[in-house]
C-alpha positions in Angstrom: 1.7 -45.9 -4.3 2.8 -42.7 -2.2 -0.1 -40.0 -2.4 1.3 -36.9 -4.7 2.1 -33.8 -2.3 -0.5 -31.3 -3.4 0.3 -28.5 -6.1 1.6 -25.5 -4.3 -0.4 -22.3 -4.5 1.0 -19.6 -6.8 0.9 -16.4 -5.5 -1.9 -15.1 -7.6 -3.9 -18.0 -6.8 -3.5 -16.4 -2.4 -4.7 -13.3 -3.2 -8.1 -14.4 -5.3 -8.7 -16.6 -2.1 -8.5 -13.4 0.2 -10.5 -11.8 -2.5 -13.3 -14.0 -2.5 -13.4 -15.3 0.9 -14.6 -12.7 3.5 -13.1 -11.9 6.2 -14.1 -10.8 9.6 -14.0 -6.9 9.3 -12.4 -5.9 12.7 -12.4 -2.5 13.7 -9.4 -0.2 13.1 -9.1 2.6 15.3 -5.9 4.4 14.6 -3.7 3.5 17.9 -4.1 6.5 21.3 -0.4 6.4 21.2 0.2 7.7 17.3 -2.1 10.7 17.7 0.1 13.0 19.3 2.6 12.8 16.2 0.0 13.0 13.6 -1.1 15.9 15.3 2.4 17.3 15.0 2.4 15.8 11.3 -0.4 18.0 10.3 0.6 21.1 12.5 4.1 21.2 10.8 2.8 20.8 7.3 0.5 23.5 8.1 3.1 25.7 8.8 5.1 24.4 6.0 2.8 24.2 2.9 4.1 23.7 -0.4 4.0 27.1 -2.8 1.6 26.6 -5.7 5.0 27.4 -8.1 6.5 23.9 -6.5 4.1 21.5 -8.6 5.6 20.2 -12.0 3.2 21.6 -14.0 4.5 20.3 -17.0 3.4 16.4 -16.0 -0.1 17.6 -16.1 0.6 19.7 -19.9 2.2 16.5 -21.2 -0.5 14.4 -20.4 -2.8 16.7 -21.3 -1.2 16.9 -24.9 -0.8 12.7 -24.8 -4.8 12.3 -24.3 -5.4 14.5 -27.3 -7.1 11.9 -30.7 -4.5 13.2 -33.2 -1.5 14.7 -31.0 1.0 16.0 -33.6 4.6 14.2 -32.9 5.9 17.7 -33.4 3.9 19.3 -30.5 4.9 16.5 -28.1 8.6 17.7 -29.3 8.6 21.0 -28.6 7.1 20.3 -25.1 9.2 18.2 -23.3 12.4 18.8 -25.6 13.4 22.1 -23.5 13.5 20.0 -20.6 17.3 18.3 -20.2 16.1 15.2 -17.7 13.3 14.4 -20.0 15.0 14.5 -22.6 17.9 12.5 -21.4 15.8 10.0 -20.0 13.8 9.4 -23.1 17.2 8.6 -24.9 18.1 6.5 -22.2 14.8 4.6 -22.1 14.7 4.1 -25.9 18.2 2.5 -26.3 17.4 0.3 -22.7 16.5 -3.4 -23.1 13.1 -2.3 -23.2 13.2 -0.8 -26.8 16.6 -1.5 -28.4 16.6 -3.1 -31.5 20.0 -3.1 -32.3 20.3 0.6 -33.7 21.2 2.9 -31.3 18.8 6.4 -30.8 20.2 9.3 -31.6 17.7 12.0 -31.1 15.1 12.5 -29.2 12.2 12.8 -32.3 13.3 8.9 -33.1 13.0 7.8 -29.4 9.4 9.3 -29.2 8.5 7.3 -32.4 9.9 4.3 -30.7 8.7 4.6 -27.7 5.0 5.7 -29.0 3.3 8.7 -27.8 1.5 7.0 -24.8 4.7 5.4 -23.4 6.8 9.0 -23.9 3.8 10.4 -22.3 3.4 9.0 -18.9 7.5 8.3 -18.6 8.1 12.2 -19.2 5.2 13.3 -16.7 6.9 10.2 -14.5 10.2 12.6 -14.7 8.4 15.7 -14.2 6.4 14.7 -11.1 9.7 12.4 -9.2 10.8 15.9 -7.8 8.2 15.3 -5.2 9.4 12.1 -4.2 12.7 13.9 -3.8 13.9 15.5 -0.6 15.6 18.8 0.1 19.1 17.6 1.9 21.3 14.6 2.2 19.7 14.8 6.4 16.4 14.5 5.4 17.1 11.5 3.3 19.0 9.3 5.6 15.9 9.1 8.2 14.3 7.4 6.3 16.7 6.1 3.5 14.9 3.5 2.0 11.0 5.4 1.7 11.9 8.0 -0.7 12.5 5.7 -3.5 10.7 2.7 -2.3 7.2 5.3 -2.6 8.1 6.7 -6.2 8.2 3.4 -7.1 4.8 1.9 -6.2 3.4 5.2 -7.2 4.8 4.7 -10.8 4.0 1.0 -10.5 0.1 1.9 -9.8 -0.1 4.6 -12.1 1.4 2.8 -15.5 -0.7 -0.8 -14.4 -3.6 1.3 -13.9 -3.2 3.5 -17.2 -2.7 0.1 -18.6 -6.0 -1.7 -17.7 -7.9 1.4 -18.2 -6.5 1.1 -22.0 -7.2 -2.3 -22.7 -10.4 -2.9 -20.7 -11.9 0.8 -21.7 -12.5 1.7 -17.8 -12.3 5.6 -17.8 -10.1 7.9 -19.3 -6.0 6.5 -19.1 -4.8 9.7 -18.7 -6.4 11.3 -15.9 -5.9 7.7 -14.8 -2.4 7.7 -14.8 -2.0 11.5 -13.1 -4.8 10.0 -10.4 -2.3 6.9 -10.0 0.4 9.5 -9.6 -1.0 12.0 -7.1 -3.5 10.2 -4.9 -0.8 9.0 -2.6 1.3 12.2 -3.0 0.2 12.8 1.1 2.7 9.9 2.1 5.8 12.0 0.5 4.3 15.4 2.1 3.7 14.0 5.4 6.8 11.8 5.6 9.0 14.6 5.0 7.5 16.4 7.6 7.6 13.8 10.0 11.7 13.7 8.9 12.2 17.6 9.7 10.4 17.0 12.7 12.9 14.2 13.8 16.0 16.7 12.2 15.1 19.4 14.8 14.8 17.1 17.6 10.9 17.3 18.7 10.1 13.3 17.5 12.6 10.6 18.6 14.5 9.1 15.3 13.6 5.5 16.7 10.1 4.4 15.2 9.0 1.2 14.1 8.1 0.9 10.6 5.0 -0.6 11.3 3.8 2.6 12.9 5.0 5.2 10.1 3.1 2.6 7.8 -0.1 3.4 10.1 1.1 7.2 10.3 1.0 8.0 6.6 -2.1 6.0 6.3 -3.9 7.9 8.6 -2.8 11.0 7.3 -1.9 11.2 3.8 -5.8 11.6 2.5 -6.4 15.5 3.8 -2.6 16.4 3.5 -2.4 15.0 -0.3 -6.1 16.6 -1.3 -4.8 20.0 0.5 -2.1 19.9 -1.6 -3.6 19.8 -4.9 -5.8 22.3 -4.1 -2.6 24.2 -3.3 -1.5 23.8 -6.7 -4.7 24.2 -8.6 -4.9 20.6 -10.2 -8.3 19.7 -11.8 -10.8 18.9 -9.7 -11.8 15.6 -10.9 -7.7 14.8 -9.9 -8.6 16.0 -6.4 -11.6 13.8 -6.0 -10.1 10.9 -6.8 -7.7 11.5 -3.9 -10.1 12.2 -1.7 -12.5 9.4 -2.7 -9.2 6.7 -2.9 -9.9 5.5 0.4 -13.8 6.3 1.1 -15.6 2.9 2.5 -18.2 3.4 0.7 -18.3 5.1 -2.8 -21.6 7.2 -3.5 -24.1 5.2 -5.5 -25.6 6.6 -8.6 -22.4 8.4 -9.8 -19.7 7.5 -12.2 -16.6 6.3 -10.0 -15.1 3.9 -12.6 -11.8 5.4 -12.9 -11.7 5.7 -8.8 -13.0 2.0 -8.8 -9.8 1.3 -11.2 -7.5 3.0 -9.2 -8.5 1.5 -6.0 -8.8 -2.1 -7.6 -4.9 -1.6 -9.0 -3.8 0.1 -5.8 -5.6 -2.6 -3.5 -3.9 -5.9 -5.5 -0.8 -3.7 -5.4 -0.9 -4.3 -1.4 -2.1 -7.4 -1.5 1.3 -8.8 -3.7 3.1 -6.8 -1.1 1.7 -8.3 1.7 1.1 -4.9 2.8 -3.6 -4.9 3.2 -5.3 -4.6 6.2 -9.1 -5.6 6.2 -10.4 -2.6 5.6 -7.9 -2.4 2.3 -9.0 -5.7 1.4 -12.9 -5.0 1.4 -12.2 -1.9 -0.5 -10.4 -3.9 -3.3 -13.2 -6.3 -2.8 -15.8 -4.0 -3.5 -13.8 -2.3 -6.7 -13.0 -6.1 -8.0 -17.2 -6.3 -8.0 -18.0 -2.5 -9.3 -15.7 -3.1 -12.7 -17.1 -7.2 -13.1 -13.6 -8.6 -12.6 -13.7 -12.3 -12.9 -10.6 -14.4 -11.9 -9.7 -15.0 -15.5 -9.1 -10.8 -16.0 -7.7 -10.4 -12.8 -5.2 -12.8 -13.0 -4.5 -10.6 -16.3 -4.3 -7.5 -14.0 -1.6 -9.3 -11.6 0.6 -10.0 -14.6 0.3 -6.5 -15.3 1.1 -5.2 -12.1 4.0 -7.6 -12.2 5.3 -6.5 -15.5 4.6 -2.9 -14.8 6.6 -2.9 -11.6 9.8 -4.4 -13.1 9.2 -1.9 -15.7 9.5 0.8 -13.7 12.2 0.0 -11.9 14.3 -0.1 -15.1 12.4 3.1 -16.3 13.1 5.0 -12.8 16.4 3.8 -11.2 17.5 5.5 -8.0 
């Protein structure tokens, strides 16, 4: 009889070999030739800073009130009501294939209660916080068309899987794990839209390869995204995590569980993209070992990501 062909290799079944099978850590130096323009990266947003009134404070106050034991339904309410987008979006969401249940919602007190506080929670500080994934003129947004969006969404995606596993597998606080999910990459946006205005005004050629804006914002995004929160007065503990995100080594005797989450979700986010380097991959590798992640619960944290990321795509649409 014929042999049988082997069984194909699902896709969660590639990325656990990466995970548990070293390999050789090359060394990275960021390339001679892109140091020029993140020098010019930095210099512009230097010049260019955000103002400390351009955060959306309110994501932070709604998630805030969400991580409270007993959060009165009514408090929620009278927070993100005023706000039209929210608002609208919550009514959207709550008659969406995601919640209908053949009644349509009518007002905004029903969505929350069909939605549940934790959901309304991180979808309204989702609506808050998307106005830094947004750019300032039509120009702006046709260098790089299809970033804007494409970023908001993997933020989202890491933020809600990571509130998510934080929830169910009682890893840190999901609150400040969501907001960490949110901002820690906020650099990329920042740095990218300087990198556009410098294109706009002629002083970087339009024609880079996407390979090397990958590598730009990588390099960059760490000290512009921590200066920026600093800028606009977010906790501290938000701040570390963006600083500590892409550390090689995390410091030993202190408690880095909801960093180790975050880099764990953000990690096997990149790896189902095809989108980790080595030193991405040993970082995720490390994480996968700090929180005791067998292949059993992290095959549970793939279907999550998964789920999550259609989720959002519904929940955010451009």
């Amino acid at each position: 009889m014929p042999e049988e062909p082997p069984a194909e290799e699902s896709p969660f079944d590639a990325i656990w070999t990466r995970l548990v099978s070293p390999e050789p850590q090359l060394p990275q130096a960021f390339p001679e030739n892109l140091k020029p323009l993140a020098d010019m990266v930095r210099t512009h947003f230097t010049r260019n800073k955000p103002s400390p009134s351009s955060f959306p404070a309110l994501a932070i106050q709604i998630m805030d009130l969400v991580s409270q034991p007993e959060v009165e339904i009514h408090d929620l309410l009278k927070t993100i009501g005023p706000d039209p987008a929210i608002s609208a979006n919550l009514m959207r969401v709550a008659n969406s294939a995601l919640y209908h249940r053949g009644q349509d919602v009518l007002d905004l007190r029903t969505a929350v209660m069909k939605i549940g506080v934790r959901g309304v929670g991180e979808i309204a500080a989702g609506v808050a916080g998307r106005s830094l994934f947004d750019v300032a003129v039509r120009v702006e947004y046709e260098t790089f068309p299809d970033r804007w969006q494409k970023l908001f969404l993997t933020t989202m995606t890491t933020a809600f899987a990571a509130s998510q596993f934080s929830f169910e597998q009682h890893h840190g606080r999901p609150d400040r794990i969501f907001l960490g999910g949110m901002f820690v990459d906020i650099g990329k946006t920042l740095a990218l839209r300087s990198l556009a205005r410098l294109i706009m005004a002629g002083q970087v050629p339009p024609e880079i390869p996407d390979a090397e804006v990958d590598t730009l914002l990588e390099e960059v995004h760490t000290e512009i995204g921590c200066e920026a929160l600093g800028i606009w007065g977010l906790p501290p503990h938000l701040v570390d995590l963006c600083r500590r995100q892409h550390e090689a080594m995390l410091p030993e005797g202190e408690d880095c569980t909801e960093t180790q989450v975050l880099r764990l979700v953000d990690g096997l986010g990149r790896l189902m993209r095809d989108e980790s380097g080595p030193a991405d991959l040993e970082q995720t590798r490390r994480s996968l070992e700090a929180l005791h992640m067998d292949r059993v619960r992290t095959r549970m944290l793939h279907r999550v990501l998964a789920t999550q990321e259609a989720r959002v795509a519904l929940l955010f649409p451009a």
